[in-house]
BALUM-719081 format. One record per atom (N, C-alpha, C): x, y, z. Coordinates in steps of 0.001 Angstrom, whole numbers, plus 500000, padded with zeros to 6 digits. Example, Ala and Ser with C-alpha at 12.3 -4.5 7.8 and 13.67 -1.06 7.14 Angstrom:
513190494310507800
512300495500507800
513200496700507800
512850497750507080
513670498940507140
512900500030507870
***
This chain:
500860498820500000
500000500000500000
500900501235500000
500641501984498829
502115503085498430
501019504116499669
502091504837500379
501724506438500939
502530507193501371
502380507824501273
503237509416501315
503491510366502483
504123509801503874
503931510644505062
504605512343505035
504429513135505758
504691514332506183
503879515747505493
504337516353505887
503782517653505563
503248517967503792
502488517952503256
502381518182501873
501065519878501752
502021520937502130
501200521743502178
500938522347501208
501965522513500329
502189523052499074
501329521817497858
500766521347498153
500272520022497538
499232520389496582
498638521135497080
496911521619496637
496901522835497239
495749523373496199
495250524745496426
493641524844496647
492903525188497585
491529525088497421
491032526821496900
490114526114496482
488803527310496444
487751527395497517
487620528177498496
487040527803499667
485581527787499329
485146528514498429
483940528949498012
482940527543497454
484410526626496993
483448525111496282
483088524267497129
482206523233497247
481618522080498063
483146521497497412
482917521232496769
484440519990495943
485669520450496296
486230521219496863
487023521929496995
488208521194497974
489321521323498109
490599520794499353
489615521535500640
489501520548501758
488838521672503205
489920522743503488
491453522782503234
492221522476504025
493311523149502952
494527523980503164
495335524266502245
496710523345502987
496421523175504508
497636522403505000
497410521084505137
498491519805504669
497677518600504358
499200517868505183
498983517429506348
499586517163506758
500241515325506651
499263514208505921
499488513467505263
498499513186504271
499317512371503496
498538511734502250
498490510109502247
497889509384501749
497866508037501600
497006507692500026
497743506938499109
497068505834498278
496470504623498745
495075503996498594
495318503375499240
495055501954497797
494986501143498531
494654499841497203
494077499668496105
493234500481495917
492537501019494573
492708501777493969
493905502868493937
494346503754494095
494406505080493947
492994504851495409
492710506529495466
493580507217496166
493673508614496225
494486509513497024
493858509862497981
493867509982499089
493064510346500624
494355510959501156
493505512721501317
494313513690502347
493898514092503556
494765513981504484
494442514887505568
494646516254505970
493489516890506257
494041518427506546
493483519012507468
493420520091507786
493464520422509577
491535520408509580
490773520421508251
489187520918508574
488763519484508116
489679518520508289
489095516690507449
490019516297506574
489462515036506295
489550514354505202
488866514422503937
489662514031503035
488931514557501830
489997513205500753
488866512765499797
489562512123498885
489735512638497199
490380512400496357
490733512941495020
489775512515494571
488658513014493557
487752512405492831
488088512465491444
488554514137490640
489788514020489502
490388515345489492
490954514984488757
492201516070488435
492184516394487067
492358517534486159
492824517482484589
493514518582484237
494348518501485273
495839519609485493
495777520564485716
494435521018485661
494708522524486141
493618522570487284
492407521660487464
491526521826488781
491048520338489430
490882520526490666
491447519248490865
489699519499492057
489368518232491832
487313518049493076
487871516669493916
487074516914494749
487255515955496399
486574515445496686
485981514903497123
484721514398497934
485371514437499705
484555515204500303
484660515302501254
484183514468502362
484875513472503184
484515512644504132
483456513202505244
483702514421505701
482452514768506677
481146514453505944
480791515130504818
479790515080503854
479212513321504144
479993512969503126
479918511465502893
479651510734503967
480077510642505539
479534510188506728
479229510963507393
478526512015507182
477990512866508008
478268512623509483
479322513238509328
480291513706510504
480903515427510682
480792515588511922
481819517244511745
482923516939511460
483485517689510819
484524518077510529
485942517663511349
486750516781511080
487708516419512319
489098516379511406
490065517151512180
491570517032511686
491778515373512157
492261514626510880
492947513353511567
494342513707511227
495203513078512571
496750513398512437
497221512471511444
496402511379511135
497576510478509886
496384509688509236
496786509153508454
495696508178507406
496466506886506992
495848505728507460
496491504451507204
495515503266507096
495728502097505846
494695501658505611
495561500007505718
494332499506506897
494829498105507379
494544496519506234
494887495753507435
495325494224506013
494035494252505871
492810494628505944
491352494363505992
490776494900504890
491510496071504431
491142497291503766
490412498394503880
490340498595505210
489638499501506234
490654500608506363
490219502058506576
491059502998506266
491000503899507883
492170503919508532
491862504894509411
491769505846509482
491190507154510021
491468507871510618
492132508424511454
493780508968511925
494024508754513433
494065507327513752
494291507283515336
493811505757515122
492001505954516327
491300506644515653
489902506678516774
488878506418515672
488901506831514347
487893506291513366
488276505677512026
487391504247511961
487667503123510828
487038503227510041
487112503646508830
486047503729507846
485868502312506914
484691501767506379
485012500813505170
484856501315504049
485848501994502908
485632501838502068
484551501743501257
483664500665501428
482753500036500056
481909500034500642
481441500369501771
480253500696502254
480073502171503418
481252502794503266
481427503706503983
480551503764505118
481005502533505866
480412502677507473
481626502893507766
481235503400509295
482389503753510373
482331503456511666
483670503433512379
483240502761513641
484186503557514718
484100503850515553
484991504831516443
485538504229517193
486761504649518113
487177503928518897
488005504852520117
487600505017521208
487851505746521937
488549505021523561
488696505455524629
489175504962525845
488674503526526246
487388503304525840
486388501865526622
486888500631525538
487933501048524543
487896500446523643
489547499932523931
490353500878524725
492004500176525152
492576501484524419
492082502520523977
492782503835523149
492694505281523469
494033505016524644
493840505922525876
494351506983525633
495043507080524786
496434508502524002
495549509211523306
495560510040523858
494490511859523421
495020513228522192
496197512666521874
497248513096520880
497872512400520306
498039512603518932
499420511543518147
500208512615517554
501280511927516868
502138512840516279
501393513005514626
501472514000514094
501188513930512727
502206513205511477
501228511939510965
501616511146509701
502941510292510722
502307510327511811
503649508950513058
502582507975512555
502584506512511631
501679505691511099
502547504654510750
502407503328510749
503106502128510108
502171500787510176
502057500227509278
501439498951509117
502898497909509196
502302496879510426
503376496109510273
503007494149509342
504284493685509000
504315492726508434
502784491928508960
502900491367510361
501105490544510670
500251491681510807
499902492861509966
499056493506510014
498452494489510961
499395494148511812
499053495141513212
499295496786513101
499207497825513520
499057499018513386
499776499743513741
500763500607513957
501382501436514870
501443503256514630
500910503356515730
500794505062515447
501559505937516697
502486507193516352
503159507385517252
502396507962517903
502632508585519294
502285509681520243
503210510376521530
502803511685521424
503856512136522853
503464511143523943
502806510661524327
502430509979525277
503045507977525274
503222507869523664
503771506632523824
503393506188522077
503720504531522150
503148503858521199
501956502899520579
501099503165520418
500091503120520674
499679501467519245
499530500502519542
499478499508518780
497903498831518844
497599498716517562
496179497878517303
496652496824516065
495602496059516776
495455494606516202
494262494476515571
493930495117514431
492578494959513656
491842493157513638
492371492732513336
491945491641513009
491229490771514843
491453491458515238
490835491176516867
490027492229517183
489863493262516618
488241493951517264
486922493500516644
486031493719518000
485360492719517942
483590493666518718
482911493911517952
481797494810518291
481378494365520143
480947495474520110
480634495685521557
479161495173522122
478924493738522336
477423492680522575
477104492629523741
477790493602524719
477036493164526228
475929493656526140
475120493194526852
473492493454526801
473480493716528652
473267494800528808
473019495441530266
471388495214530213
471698495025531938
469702494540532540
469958495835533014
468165496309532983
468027497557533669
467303497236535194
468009497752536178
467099498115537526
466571498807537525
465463498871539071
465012500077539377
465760499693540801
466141501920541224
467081502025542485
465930502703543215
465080503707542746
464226504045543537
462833504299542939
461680503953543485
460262504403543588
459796505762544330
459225506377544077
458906507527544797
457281508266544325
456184507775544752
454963508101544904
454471508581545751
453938510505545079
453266511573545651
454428511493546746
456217511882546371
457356512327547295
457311511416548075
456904510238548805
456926509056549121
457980507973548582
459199507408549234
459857506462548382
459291505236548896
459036504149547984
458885502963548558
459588502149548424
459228501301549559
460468500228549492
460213498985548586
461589498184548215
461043496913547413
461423497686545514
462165498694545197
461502499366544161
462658497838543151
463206498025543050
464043496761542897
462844495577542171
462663494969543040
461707493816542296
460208493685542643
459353495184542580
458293495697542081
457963494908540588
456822494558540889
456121494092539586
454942494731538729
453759494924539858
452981495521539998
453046496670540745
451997497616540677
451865498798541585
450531499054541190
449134499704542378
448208500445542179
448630501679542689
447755502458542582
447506503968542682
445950504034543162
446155504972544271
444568505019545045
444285506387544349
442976506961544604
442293508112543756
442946508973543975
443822509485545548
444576510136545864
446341510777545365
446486509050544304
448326509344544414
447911509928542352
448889510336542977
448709510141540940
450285510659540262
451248510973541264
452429511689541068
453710510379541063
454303509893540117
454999508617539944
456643509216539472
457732508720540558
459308509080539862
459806507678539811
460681507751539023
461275506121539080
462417506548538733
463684505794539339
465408506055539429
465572504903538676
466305504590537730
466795503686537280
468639503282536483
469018502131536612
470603501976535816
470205500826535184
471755500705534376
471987499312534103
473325499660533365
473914499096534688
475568498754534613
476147498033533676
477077499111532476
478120498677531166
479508499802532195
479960498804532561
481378499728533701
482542499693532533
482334499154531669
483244499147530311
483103501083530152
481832501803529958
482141503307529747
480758503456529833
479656503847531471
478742503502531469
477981505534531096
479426505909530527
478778507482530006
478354507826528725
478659506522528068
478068506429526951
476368506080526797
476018505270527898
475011503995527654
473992505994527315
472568504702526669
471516506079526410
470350504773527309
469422505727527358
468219505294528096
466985505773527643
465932504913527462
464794505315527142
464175504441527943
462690505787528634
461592504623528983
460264504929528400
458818504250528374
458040504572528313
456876504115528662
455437504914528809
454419504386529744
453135503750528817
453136502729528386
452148502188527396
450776502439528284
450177502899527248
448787503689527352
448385504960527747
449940505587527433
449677506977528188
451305507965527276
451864507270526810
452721508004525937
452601507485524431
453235508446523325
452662507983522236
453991507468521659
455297507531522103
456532506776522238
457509506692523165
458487506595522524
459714506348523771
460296507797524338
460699508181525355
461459508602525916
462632509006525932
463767509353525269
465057509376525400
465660510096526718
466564509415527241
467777510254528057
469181509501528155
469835510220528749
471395510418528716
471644509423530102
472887509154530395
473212508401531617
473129509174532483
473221511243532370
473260511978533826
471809511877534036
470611511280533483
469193511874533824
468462510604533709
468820509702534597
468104508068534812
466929508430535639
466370508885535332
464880509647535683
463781509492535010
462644508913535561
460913509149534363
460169509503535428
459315510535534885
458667511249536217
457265511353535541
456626511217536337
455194511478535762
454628511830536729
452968512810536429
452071513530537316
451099513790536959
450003513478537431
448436513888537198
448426512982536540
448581511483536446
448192510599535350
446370510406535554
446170510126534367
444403509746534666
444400508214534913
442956507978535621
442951506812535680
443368505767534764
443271504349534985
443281503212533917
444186502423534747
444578501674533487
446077500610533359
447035501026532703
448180500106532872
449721501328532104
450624500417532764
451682500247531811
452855499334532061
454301500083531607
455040500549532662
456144501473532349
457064500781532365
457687500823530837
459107499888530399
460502500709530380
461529500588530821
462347501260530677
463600500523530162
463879500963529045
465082499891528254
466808500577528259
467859500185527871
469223500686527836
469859500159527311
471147501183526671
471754500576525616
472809500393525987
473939499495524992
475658499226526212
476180500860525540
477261500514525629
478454502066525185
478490501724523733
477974501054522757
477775500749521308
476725501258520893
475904501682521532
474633502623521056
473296501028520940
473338500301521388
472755498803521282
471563498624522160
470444498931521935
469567498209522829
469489497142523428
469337497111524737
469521495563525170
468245495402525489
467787493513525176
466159493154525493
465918493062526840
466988492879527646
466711492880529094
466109494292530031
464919494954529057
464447495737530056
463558495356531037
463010496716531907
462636496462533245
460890497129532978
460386496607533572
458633496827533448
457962496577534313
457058497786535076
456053497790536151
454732498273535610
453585496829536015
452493497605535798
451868498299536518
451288499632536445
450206500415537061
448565500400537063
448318500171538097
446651500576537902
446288501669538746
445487502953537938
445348503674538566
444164503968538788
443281504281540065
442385504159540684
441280505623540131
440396505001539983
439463506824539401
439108507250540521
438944508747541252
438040509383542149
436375509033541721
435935509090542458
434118509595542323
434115510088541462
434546511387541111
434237512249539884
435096511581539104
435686510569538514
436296510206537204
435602508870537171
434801508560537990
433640507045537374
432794507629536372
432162506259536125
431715506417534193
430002506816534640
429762506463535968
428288506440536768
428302508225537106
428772508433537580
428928510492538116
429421510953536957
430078510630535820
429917511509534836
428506511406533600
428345510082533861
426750509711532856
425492510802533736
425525510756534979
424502511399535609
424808513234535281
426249513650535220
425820515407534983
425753515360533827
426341514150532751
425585514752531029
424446514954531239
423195513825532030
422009513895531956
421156515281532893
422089515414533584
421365516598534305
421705517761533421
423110517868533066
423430518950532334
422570519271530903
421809517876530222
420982517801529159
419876518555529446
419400518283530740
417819518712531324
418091519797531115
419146520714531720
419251522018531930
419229522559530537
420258522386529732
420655522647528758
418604522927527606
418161521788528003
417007521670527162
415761522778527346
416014522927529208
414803524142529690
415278525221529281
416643525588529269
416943527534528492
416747527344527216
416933525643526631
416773526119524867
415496526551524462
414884526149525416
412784526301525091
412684527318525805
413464528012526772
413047529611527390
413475530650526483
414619530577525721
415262530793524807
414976530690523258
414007530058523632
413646529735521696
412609530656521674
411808531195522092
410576532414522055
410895533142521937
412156533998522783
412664534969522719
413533535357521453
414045534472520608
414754534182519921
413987534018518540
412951533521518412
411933533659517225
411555535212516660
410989536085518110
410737537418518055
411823537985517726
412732537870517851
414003538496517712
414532538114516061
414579536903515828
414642537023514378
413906537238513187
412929537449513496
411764538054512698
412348539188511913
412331539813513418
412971541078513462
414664541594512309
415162540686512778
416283540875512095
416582540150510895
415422539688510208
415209539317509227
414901540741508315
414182541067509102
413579542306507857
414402543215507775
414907543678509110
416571544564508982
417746544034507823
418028542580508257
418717542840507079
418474542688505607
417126541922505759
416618541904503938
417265543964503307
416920544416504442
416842545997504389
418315546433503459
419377546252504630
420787546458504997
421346546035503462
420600544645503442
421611543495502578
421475544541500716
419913544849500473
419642545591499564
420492546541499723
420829547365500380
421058549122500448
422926548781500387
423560547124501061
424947547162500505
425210546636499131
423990545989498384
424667545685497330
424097546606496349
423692547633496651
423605548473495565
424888549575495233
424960549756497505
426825550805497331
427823549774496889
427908548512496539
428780547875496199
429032547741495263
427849547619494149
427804548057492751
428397549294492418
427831550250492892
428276552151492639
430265552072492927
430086551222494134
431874551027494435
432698550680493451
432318549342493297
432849548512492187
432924549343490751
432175549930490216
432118550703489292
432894552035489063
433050552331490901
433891553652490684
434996553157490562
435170552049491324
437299552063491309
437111551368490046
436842551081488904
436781550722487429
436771551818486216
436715553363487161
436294554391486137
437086555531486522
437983555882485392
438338557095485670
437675558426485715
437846559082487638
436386560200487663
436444560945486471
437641561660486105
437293562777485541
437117562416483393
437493561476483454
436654561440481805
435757559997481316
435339559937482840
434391558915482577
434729557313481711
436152557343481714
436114555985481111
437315555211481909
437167554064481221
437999552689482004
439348553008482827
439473552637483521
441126553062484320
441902551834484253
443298551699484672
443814550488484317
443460549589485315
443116549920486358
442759548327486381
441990547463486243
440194547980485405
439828547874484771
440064546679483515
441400547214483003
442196546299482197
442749545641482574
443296545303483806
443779544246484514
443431543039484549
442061543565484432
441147542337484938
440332541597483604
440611542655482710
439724541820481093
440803541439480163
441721542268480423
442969541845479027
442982540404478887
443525539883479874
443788538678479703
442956537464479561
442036537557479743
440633536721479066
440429537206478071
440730538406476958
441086538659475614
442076538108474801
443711537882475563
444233537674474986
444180536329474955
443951535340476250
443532533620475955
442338533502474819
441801534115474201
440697534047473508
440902534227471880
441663535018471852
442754535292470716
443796534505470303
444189533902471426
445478532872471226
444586531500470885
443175531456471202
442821529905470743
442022530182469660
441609530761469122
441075531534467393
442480530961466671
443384531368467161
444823531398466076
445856529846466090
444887529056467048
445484527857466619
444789526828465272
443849527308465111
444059527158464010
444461527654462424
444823526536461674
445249527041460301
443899526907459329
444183527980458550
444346529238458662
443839530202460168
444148530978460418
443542531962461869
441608531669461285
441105531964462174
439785532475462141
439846533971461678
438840534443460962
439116535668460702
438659536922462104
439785538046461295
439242538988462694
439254538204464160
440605537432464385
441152537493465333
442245537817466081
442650539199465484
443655539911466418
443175540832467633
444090540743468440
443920542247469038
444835543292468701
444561544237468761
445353545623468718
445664546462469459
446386547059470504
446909547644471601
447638548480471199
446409550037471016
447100551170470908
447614552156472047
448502552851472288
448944553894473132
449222555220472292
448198556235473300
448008557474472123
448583558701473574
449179559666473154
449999560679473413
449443561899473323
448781562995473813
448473564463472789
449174565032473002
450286565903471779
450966565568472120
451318567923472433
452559567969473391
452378569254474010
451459569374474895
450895568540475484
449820568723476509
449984569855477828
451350569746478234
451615570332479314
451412571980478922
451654572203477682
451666573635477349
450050574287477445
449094573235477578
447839573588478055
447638573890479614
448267572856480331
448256573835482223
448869574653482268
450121574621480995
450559575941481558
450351577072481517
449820577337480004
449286578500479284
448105579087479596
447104577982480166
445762577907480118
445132577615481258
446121576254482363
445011576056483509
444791574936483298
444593574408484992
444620572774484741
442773572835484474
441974573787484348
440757573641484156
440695573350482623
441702573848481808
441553573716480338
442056572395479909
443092571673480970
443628570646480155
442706569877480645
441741569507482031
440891569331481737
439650568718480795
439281569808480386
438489570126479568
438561569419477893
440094569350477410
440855568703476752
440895567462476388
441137566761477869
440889565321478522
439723564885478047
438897565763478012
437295565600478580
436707565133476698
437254566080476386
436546566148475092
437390565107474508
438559564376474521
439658563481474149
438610562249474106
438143562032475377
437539560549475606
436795560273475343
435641561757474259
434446561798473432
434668561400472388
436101561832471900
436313561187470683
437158559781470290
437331559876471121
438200558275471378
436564557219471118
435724557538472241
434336556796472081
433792556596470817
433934557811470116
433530558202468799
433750556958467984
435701557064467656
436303556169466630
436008554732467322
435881554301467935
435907552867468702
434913552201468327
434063551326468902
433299550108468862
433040550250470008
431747550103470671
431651549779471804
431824548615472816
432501547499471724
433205546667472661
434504546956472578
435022547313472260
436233547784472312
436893548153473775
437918548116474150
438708549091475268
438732550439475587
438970551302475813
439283552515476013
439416553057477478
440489552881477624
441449553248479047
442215554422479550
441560555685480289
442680556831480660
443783556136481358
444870556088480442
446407555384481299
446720555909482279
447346557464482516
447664558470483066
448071560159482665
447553560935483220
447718562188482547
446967562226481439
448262562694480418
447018562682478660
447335561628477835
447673560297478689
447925559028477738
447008558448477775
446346557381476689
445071557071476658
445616555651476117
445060554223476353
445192552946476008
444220552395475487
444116551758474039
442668551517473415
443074549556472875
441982549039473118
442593547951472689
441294547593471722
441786547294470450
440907546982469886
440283545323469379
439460544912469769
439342543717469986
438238542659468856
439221541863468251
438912540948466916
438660541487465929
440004542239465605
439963543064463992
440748542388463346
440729542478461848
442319541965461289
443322542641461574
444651542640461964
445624543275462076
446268544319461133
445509544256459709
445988544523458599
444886546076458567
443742545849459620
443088547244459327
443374548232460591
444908547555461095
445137548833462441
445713550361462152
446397550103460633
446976551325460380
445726552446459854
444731551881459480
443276552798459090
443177553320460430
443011552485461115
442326553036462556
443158553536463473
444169553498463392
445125554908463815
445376556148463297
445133555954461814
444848557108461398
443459558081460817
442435557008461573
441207557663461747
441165558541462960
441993558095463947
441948558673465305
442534559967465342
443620559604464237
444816560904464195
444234562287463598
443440561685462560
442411563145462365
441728563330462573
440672562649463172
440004563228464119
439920564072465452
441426563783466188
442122564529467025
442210565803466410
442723565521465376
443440566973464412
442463568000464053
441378567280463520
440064568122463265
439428568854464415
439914568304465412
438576568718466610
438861569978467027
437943571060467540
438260572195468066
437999571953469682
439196572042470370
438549571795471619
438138572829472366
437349573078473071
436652574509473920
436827574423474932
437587575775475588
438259575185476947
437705576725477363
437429577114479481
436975577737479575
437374579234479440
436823579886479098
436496581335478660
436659581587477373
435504580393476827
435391580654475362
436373580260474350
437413580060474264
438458579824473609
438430578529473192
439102578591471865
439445577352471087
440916576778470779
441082575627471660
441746574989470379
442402573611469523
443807573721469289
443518572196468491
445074571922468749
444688570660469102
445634569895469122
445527568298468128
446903567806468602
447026566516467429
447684565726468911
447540564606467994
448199563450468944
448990562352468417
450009561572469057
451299560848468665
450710559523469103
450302558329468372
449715556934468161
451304555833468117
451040555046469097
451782553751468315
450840552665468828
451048551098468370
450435550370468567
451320549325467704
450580548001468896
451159546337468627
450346545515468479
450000544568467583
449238543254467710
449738542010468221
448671541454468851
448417540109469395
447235539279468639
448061538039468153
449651537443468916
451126538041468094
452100537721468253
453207538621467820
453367537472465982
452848536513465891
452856536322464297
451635535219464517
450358535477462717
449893535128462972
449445533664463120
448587532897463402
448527530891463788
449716531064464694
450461531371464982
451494530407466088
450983531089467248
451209530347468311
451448530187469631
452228531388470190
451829532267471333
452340533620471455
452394533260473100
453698534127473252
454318534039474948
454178535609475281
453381536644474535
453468538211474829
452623537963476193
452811538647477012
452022539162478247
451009540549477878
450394541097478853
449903542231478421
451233543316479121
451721543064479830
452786544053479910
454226544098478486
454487543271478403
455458542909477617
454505543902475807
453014543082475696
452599544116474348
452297545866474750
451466546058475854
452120547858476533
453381547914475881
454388547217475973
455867547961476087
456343547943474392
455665547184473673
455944547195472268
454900548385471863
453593548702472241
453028549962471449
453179550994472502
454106551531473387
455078552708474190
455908552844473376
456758551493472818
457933551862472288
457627552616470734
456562552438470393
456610552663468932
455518554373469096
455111554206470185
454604555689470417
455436556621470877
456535556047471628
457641557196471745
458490557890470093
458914556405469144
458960556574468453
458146557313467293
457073557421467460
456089559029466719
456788560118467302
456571559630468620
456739561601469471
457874562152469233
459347561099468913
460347561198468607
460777562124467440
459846561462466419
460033561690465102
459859562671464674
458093563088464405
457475563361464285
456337564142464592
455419563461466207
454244564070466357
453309563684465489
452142564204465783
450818563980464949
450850562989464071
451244561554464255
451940560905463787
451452559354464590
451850558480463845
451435556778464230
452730556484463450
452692554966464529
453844554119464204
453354552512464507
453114551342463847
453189550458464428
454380549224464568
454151548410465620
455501547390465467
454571545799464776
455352545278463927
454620543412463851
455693543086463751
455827541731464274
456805541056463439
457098539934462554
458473539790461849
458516539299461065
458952537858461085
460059537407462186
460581536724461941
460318535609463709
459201535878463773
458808534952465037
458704536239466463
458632535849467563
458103536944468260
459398536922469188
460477535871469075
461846536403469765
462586537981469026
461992538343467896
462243539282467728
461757540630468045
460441540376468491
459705541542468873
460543541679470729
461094540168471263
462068540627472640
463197541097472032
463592541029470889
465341541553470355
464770543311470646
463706543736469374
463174544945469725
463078545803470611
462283545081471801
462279545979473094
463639546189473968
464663545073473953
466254545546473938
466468546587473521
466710546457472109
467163547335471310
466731547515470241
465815548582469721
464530548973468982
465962548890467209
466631549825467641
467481550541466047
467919548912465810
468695547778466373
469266546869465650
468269545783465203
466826545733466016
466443544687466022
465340545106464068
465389546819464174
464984547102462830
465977546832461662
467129547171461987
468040547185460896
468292545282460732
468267544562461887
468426542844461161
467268542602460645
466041542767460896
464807543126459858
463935541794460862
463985541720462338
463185541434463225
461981541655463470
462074542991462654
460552543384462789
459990544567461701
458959544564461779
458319545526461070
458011546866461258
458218548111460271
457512548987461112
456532549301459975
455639550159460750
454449550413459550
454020551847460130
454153553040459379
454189554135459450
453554554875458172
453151556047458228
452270556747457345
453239556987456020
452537556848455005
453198556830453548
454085558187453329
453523559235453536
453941560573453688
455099561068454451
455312560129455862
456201560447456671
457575559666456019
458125558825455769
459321558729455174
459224557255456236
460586556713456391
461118555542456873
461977555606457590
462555556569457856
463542556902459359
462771557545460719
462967556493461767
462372556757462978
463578556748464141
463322558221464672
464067558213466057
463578557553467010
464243556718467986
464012555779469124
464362556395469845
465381557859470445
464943558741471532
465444559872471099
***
């Protein structure tokens, strides 16, 4: 078995940041062992080579792998068995990566070794150095730990009472009076009796076992209720081993008067009587009374669902021009656009199943509060959403966005008649004289863009309603950019990952020809994007 003792610090480099990583930059030994893996030791564990390809090198880390903390072993040496130590306190196997510890109860009394002090000798025996001495194992002679400890009992103690006999107690009652039970118990492994664990428990009254430690050989119980109950208390050697030789007392515990089945049958029945004369003193009073509050709330119930209606309707309406607000659209878009997307699975589309999602601009608006008064822009607004109503359909959308932006969605047109109807809107804006107060006239125009859904037509579309907003913004900035008084729309051409190239980046995703633009004949073919 080739290995490599002393210091190998310079050996490896970790990345502390990786699970796979060296724990450890100081590796105080190494070992190959028969198969010929590399296993290092370093001050945060063990860790074995999993590969290398010259320039980064992954581990598998032994804590991980036996979920164990983290332990510096001073040396690594793997016996005639093929069992790999640790130190000499933990044995790992290899091929089934169990482990087995080995501490003082075991003959391995040296609390320090020297680092990579390790030798396998010719009959297989072990030798590991230490300041304290030489410390030799004989693998092939350990031999698991089978004592099976009996458990006693040392003391009884009922309602602070100890009794005597607790020792070879079999039985025990309990009069109506006791009901408070301690029990002391051992069971002697003098091999290392600070290991042993202990559990007890009280069948018919716990819903499992118990655990404790060797400092707390204690089961205490209080206020038990009546019945039967048999308290077992079991222990394990210093191997963690249950032994069958536990100890078991049965209890019977005695009911008071008030916990017989005769004095509690008699106050259900009295408590019934009672219970039955207020329900019938109580039920008259209680008839008149709901009569009553029957007609109150027939009353109430009318008068809230009518303010609930008026409610519902207001937070759906923008006050001041009387039409849809967004969230309004929140709540219908998208049962438009699932409705649209299943028209277009088939080939050919159904006809007049697009939608259209315009965003309209007027545009200089602010120069109306300023010039004029927020009563005029107003007024502006006002007359905007008359004509918006105008050009539309009455199933159609029509949404005050914010300020003087307006959102229209037009719903199961062909896509091919959106550029008409943006520029029906556009002069009609243009035409209108608006009358704002103290008589005065005037006129404004407005900046249109707009997107259809789905982004090409028959296929399958991933647009959101936020994601199509942001394709007819982008192409309405692009009017306001340009132009003014002016429409722009986006489609695309080459599948709808291009209409996401677009909203990236509007200028490249036009120039690789991602998409379409469609703009008024008159205006030319160059569009500013800001």
């Amino acid at each position: 078995m080739p290995s490599t003792p002393g210091a190998a610090g310079r050996a490896a480099s970790c990345a502390t940041r990786r699970a796979d990583s060296l724990p450890d930059n100081w590796v105080p030994d190494l070992m190959v062992d028969k198969d010929g893996q590399l296993w290092l030791a370093t001050q945060a564990g063990a860790a074995i080579l999993r590969s290398f390809d010259g320039k980064l090198a992954r581990f598998d880390l032994l804590s991980t792998r036996l979920k164990l903390p983290p332990h510096p072993p001073e040396s690594l040496l793997q016996d005639a068995q093929g069992q790999v130590w640790l130190g000499s306190r933990v044995r790992i196997d290899p091929l089934t990566w169990r482990w087995r510890s080995f501490d003082r109860a075991d003959g391995n009394e040296f609390r320090t070794l020297y680092y990579a002090s390790r030798a396998r000798m010719r009959n297989g025996d072990l030798l590991f150095g230490s300041p304290e001495g030489l410390l030799r194992v004989r693998p092939h002679m350990l031999r698991h730990w089978e004592y099976q400890p009996a458990v006693s009992a040392t003391a009884l103690t009922i309602d602070g009472v100890e009794q005597p006999g607790a020792g070879v107690l079999a039985e025990r009652t309990l009069s109506p009076s006791q009901r408070d039970l301690r029990l002391e118990f051992t069971a002697p492994d003098f091999s290392a009796p600070e290991q042993q664990q202990y559990r007890y428990r009280l069948d018919g009254y716990d819903a499992g076992w118990v655990n404790v430690d060797a400092r707390q050989r204690v089961a205490a119980y209080s206020h038990l209720p009546p019945g039967d109950y048999q308290l077992r208390v079991q222990a394990s050697n210093r191997a963690g081993h249950w032994s069958p030789q536990e100890w078991a007392l049965k209890l019977h515990v005695q009911p008071a008067f008030y916990q017989t089945w005769w004095f509690r049958a008699s106050m259900w029945v009295l408590g019934a009587l009672g219970v039955a004369f207020l329900f019938r003193l109580r039920l008259h009073a209680l008839r008149r009374r709901g009569e009553r509050l029957e007609r109150l709330v027939a009353e109430r119930t009318a008068a809230l669902e009518a303010a609930s209606r008026r409610l519902e309707q207001a937070s759906l309406t923008d006050p001041l021009t009387g039409l849809h607000n967004r969230r309004y659209l929140e709540q219908t878009i998208q049962a438009d656009l699932d409705l649209a997307a299943r028209r277009h699975r088939s080939m050919p589309p159904e006809p007049h199943s697009d939608l259209v999602l315009f965003m309209l601009d007027l545009d200089h608006f602010k120069r109306v509060n300023d010039q004029h008064g927020h009563a005029a822009g107003d007024a502006v607004l006002q007359q905007t959403a008359k004509l918006l109503q105008h050009c539309m359909r009455s199933s159609d959308h029509i949404v005050r966005w914010g300020g003087e932006e307006f959102l229209l969605v037009a719903r199961f047109i062909d896509r091919n008649d959106a550029p008409a109807l943006a520029e029906k809107i556009r002069l009609a804006i243009a035409a209108h004289e608006f009358l704002i107060p103290g008589d005065q006239v005037l006129r404004k125009t407005v900046s249109i863009g707009f997107a259809t859904f789905p982004g090409m037509p028959g296929r399958p579309s991933a647009l959101t309603p936020e994601s199509l907003q942001r394709l007819a913004d982008a192409a309405l900035y692009a009017a306001k950019h340009t132009w003014r008084d002016a429409w722009v729309g986006v489609q695309a051409r080459s599948g709808e990952a291009g209409l996401s190239r677009f909203l990236a980046d509007p200028t490249s995703a036009v120039e690789a020809g991602d998409v379409t633009l469609l703009v008024p004949q008159q205006r030319g073919r160059v569009v500013n994007w800001h």
